[in-house]
Residue frames as qw, qx, qy, qz and C-alpha x, y, z in Angstrom:
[[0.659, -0.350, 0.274, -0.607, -50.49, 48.47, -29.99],
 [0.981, -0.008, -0.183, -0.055, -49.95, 44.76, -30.98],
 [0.602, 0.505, -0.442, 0.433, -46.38, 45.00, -30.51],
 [0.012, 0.425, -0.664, 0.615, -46.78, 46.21, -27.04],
 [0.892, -0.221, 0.070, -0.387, -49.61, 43.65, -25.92],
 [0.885, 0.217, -0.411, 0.037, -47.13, 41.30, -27.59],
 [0.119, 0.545, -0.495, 0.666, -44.15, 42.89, -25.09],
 [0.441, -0.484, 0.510, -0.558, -46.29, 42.09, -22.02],
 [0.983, 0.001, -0.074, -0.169, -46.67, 38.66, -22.99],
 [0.637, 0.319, -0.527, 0.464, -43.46, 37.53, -22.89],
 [0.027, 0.500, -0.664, 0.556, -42.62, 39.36, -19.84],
 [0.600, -0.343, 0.415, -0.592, -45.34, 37.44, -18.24],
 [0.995, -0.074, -0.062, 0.014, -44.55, 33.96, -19.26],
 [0.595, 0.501, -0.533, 0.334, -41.12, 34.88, -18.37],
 [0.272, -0.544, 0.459, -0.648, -41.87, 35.58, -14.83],
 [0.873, -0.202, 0.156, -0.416, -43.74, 32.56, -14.69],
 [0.933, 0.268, -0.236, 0.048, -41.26, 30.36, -15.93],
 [0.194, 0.690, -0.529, 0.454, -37.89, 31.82, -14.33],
 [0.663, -0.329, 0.595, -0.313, -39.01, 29.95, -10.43],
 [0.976, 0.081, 0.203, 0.009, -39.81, 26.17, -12.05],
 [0.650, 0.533, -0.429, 0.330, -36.11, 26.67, -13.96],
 [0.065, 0.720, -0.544, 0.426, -34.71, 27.67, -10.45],
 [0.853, -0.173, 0.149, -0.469, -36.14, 24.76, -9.02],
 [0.918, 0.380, -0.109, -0.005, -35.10, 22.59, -11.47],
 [0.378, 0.783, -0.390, 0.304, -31.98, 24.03, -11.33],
 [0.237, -0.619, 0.558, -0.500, -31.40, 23.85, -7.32],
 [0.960, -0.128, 0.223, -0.112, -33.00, 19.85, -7.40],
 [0.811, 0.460, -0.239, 0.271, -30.09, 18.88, -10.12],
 [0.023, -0.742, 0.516, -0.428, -27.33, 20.85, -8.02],
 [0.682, -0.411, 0.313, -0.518, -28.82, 19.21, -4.90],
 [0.977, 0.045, -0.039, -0.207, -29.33, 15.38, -6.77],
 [0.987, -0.049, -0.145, 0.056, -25.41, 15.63, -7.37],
 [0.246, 0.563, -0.580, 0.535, -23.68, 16.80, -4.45],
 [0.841, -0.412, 0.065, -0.345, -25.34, 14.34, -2.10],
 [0.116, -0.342, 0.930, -0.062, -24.00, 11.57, -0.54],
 [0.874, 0.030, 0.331, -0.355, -26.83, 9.16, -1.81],
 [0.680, -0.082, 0.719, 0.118, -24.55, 7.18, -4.08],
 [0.560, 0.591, 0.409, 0.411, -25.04, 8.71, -7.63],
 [0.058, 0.972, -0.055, 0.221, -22.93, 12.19, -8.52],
 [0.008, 0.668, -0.564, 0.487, -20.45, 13.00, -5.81],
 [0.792, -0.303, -0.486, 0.212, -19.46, 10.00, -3.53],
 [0.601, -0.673, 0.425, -0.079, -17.81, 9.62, 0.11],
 [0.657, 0.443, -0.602, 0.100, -14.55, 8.45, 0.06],
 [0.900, -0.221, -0.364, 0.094, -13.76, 5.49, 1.89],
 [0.647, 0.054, -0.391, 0.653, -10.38, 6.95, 2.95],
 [0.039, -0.595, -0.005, -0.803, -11.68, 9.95, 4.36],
 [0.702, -0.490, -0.267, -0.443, -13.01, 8.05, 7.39],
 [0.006, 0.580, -0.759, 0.296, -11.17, 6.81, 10.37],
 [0.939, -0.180, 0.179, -0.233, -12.34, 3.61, 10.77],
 [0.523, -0.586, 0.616, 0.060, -10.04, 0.79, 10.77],
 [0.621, 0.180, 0.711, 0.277, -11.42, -1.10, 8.14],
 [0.013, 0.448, -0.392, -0.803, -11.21, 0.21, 4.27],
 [0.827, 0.353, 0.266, -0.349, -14.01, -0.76, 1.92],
 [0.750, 0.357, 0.521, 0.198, -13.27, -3.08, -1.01],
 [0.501, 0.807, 0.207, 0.235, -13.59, -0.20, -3.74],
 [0.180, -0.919, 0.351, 0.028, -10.78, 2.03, -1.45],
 [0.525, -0.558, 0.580, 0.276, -8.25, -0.56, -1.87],
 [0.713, 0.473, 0.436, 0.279, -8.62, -1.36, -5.77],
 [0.213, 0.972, -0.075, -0.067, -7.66, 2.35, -6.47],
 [0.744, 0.432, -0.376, 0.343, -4.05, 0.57, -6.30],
 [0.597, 0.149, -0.577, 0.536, -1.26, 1.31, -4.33],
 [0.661, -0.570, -0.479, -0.089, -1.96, 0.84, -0.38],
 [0.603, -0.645, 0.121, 0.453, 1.48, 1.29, 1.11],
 [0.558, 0.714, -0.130, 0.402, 4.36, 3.20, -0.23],
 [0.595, -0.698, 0.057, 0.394, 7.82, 4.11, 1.71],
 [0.682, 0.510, 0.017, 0.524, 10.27, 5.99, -0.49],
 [0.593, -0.618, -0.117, 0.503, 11.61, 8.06, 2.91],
 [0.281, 0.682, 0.218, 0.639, 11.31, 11.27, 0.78],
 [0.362, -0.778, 0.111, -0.501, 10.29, 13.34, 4.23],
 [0.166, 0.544, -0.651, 0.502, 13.11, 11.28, 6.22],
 [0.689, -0.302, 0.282, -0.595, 10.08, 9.62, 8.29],
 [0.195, 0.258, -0.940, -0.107, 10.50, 5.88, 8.52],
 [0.634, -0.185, -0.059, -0.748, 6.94, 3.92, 8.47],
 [0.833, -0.057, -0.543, 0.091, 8.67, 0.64, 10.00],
 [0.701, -0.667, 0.090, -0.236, 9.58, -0.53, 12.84],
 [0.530, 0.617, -0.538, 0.221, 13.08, -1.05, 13.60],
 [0.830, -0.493, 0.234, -0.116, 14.17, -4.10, 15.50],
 [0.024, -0.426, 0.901, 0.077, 18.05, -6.44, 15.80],
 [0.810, -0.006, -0.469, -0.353, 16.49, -9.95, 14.34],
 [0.658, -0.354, -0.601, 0.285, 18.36, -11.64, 18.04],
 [0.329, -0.941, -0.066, 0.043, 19.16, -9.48, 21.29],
 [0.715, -0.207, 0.225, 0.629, 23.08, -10.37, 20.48],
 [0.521, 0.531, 0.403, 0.533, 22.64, -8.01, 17.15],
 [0.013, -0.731, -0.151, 0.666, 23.16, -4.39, 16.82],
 [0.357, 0.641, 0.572, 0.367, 21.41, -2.43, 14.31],
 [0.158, -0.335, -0.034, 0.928, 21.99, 0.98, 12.62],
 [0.298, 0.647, 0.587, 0.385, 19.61, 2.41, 10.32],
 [0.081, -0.448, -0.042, 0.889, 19.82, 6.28, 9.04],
 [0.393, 0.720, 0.566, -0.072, 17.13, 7.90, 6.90],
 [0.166, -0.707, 0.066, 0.684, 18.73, 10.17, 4.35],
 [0.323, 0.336, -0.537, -0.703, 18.59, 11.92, 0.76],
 [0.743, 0.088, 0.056, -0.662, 15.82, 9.22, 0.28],
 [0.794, 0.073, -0.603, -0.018, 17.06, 6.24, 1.44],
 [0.868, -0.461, 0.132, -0.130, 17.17, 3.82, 4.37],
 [0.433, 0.574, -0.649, 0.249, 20.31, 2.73, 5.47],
 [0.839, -0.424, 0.067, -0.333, 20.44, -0.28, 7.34],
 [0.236, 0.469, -0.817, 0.240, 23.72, -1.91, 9.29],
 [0.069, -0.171, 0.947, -0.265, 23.73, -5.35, 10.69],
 [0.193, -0.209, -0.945, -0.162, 21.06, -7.75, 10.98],
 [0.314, 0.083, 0.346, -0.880, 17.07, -5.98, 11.41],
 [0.176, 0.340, 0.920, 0.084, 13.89, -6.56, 11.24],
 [0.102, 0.066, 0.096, -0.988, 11.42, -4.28, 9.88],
 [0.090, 0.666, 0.731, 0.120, 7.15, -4.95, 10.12],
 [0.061, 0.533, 0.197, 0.821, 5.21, -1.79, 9.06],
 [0.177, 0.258, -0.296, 0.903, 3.53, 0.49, 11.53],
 [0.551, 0.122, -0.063, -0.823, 0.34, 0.94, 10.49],
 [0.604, 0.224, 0.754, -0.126, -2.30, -1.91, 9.81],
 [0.337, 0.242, -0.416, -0.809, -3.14, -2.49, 6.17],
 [0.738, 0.329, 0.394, -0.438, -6.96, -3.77, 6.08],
 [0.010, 0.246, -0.882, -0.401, -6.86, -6.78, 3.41],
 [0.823, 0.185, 0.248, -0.477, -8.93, -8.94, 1.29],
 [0.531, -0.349, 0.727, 0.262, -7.82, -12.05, 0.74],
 [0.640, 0.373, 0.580, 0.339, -9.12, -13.00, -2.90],
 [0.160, 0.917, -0.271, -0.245, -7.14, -9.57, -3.95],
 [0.934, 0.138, 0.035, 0.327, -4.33, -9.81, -5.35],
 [0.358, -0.904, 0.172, 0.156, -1.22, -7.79, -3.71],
 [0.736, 0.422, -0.091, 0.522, 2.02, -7.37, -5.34],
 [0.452, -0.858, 0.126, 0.209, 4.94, -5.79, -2.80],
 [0.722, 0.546, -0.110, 0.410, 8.26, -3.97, -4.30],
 [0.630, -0.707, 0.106, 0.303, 11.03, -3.53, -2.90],
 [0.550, 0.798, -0.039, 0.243, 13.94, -1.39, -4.28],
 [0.686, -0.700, 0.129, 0.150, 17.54, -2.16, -2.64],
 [0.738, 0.472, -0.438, 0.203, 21.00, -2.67, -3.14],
 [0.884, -0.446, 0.042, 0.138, 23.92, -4.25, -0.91],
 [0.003, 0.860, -0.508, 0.042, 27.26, -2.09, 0.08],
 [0.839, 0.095, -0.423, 0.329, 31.00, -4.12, 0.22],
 [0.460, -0.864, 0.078, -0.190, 31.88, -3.83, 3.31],
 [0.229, -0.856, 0.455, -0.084, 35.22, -4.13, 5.14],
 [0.487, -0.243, 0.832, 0.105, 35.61, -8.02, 5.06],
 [0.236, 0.116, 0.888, 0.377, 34.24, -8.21, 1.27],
 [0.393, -0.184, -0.534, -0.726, 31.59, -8.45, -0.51],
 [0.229, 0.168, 0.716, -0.638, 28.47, -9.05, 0.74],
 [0.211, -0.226, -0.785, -0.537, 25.34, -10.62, -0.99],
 [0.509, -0.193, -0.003, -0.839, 21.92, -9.18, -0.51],
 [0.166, -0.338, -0.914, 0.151, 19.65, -11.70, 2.14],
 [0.511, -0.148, 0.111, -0.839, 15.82, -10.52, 2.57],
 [0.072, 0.417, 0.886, -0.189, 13.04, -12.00, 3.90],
 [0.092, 0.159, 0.317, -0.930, 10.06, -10.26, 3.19],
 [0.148, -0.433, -0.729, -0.509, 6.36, -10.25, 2.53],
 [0.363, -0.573, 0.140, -0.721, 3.69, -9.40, 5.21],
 [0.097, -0.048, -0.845, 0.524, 3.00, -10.39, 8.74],
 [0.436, -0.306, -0.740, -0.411, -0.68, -11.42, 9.04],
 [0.246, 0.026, 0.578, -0.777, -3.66, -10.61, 11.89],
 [0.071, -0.535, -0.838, 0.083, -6.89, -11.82, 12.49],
 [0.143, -0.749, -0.455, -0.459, -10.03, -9.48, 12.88],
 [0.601, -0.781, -0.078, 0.147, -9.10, -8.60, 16.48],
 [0.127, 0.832, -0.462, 0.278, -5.57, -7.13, 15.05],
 [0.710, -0.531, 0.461, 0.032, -3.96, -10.50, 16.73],
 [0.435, 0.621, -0.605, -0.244, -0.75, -11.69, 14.67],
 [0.955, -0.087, 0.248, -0.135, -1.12, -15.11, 13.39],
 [0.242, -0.667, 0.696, 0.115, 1.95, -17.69, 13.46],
 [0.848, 0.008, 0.521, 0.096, 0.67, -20.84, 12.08],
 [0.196, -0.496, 0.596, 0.601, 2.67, -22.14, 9.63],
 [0.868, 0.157, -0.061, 0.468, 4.34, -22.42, 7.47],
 [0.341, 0.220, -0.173, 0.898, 6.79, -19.43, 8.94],
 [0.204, -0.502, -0.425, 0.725, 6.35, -16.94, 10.98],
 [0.056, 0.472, -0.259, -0.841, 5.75, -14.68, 8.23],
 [0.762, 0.522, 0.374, -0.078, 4.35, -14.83, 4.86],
 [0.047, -0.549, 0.473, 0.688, 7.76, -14.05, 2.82],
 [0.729, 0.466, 0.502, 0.007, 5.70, -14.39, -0.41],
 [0.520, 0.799, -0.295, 0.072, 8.43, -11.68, -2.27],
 [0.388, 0.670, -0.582, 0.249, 11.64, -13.01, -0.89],
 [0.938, -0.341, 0.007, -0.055, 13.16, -16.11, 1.22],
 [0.684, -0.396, 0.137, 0.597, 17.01, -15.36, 1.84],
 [0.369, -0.194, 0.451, 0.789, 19.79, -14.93, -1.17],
 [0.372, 0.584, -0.186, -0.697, 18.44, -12.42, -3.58],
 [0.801, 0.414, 0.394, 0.177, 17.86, -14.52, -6.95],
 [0.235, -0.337, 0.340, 0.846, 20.76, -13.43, -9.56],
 [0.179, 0.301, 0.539, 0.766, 17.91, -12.78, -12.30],
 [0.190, -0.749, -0.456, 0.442, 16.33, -10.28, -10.04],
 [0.269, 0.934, 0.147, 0.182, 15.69, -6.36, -12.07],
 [0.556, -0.371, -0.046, 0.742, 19.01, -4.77, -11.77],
 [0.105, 0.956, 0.274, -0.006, 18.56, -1.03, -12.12],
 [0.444, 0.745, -0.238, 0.438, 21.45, 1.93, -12.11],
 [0.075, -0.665, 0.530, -0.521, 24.07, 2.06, -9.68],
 [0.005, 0.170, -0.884, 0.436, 23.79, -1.34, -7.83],
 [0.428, -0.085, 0.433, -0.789, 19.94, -1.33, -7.27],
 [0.127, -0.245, -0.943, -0.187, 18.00, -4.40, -7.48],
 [0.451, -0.071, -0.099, -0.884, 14.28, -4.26, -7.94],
 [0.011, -0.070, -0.995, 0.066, 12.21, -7.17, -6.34],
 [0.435, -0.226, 0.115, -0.864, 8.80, -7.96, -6.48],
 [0.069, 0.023, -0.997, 0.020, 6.59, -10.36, -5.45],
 [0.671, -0.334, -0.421, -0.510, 2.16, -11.92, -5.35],
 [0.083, 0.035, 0.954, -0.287, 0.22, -12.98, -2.60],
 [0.491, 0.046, -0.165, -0.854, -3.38, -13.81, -2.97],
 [0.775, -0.283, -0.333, -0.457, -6.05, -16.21, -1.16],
 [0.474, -0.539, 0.623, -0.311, -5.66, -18.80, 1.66],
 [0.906, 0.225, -0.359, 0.008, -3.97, -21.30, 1.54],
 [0.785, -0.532, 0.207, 0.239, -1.10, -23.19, 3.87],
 [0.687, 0.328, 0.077, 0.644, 1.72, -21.82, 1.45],
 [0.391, -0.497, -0.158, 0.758, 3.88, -18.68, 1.54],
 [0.039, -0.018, -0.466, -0.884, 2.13, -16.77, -1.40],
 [0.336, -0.469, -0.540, -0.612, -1.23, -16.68, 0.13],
 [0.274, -0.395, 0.438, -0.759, -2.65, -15.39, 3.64],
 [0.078, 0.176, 0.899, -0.394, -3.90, -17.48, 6.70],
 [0.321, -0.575, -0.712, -0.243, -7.58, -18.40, 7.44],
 [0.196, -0.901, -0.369, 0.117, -9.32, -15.09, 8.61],
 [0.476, -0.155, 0.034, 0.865, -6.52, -12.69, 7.87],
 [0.087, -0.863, -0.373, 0.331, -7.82, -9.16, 8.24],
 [0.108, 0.941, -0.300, 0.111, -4.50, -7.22, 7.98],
 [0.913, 0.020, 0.034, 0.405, -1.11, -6.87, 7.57],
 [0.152, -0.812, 0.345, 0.445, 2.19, -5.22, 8.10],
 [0.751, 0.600, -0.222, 0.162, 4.82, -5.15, 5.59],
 [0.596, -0.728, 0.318, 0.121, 7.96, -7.02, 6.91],
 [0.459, 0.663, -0.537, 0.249, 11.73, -7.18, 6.11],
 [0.790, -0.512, 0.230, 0.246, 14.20, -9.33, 7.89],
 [0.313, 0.822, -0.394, 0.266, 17.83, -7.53, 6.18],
 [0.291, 0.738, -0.524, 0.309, 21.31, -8.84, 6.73],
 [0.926, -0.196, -0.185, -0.265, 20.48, -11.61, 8.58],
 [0.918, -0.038, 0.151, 0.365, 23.79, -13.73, 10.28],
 [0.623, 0.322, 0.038, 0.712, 25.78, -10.62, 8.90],
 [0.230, -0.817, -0.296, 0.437, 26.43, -7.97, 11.27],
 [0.139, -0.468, 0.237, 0.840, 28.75, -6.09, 8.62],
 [0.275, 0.454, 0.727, 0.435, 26.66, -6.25, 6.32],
 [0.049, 0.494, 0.351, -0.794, 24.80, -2.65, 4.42],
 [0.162, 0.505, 0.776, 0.342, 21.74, -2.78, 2.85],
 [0.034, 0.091, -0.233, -0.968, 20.72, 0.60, 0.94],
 [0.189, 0.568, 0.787, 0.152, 16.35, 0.26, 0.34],
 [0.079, -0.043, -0.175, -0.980, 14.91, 3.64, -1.68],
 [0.645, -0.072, -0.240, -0.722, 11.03, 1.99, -1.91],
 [0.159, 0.111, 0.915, -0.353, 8.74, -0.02, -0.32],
 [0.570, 0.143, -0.179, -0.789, 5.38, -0.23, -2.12],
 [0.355, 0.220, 0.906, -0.074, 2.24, -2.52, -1.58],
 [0.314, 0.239, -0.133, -0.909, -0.17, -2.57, -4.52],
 [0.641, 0.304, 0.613, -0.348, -3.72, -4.28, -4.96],
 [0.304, 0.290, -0.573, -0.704, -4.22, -5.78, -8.43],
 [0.748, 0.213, 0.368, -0.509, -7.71, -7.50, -9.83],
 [0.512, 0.532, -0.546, -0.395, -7.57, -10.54, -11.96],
 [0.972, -0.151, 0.180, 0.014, -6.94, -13.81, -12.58],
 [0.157, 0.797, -0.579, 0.065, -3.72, -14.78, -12.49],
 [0.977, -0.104, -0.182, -0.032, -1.59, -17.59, -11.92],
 [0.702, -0.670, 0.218, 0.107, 1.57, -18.08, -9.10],
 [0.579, 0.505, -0.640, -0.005, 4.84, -18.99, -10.52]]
């Protein structure tokens, strides 16, 4: 007889207890698959706004082109109207004849007291009348808040990874490829740091300049955000 008095106790402080666990259970669940900011976030990138928060563009690399899917994310321009320009997208590389210009497509939303580091992975073909030495320009092309591209100088540009002739103690990789990279970061009236109010930016290339035979081979394009202190060479 004790044994079964004892029997209905239990079941009845299980019944009573089983709701306040599911409770418990369905607040925790609840606390962290909000969107209040503890548990499970919103990601920044998931949004179509124009601008990217802060915390979306630390996650590292921003831009990337390595024309795996044949798509080219640049505009393709002759650097005068005299110039003609070829450029084919294949087995994952850009091929570019004769003097071009490429700026990127897309806007990439900046902050200027980042710090941005842009590679570039090329190499330069002998062509019919010789050799030919690799010439780049390249860094980014700067906007204001209103997506207007600003010109003041120095240059048109910021080339903050490259300003003609290749350097000869540039990464040389297998088969010809040179590996360049290069910093920009704050504002400042130099070519390694973005105008007052700069918003965004394309990544631009100016290839083969002055050399219509000229053919320049690029596998990667890549922009990537790094935090720190650091200092320019």
């Amino acid at each position: 007889m004790f044994h079964s008095k004892t029997k209905y106790l239990v079941l009845i402080l299980v019944l009573l207890i089983l709701p306040t666990l599911n409770l418990w259970t369905a607040t925790i669940d609840s606390f962290f698959s909000s969107d209040s900011g503890v548990g499970k976030q919103n990601s920044p990138l998931n949004n179509n706004s124009d601008a990217v928060s802060e915390s979306a563009l630390n996650r590292g690399e921003v831009f990337r082109a390595d024309f795996s899917d044949q798509k080219i994310p640049f505009n393709v321009l002759p650097v005068t109207k005299k110039d003609d320009v070829a450029i084919i997208a294949d087995k994952n590389i850009l091929n570019i004849k004769g003097p071009a210009t490429l700026i990127g497509k897309e806007f990439l939303p900046v902050i200027p007291d980042n710090i941005y580091q842009m590679t570039i992975v090329l190499r330069a073909y002998e062509t019919e009348k010789g050799s030919v030495e690799p010439v780049l320009f390249a860094g980014f092309a700067t906007y204001d808040e209103n997506k207007t591209l600003q010109t003041a100088a120095p240059g048109t540009h910021r080339y903050f990874l490259s300003v003609g002739k290749i350097k000869t103690d540039t990464e040389q990789l297998e088969d010809g490829w040179l590996k360049i990279s290069g910093l920009i970061t704050g504002t400042a009236n130099d070519r390694f740091s973005f105008r007052e109010g700069s918003r965004y930016a394309k990544p631009v290339m100016i290839l083969n300049q002055q050399r219509p035979d000229s053919l320049t081979d690029i596998r990667l394009v890549s922009v990537v955000v790094i935090k720190g202190d650091f200092t320019l060479d």
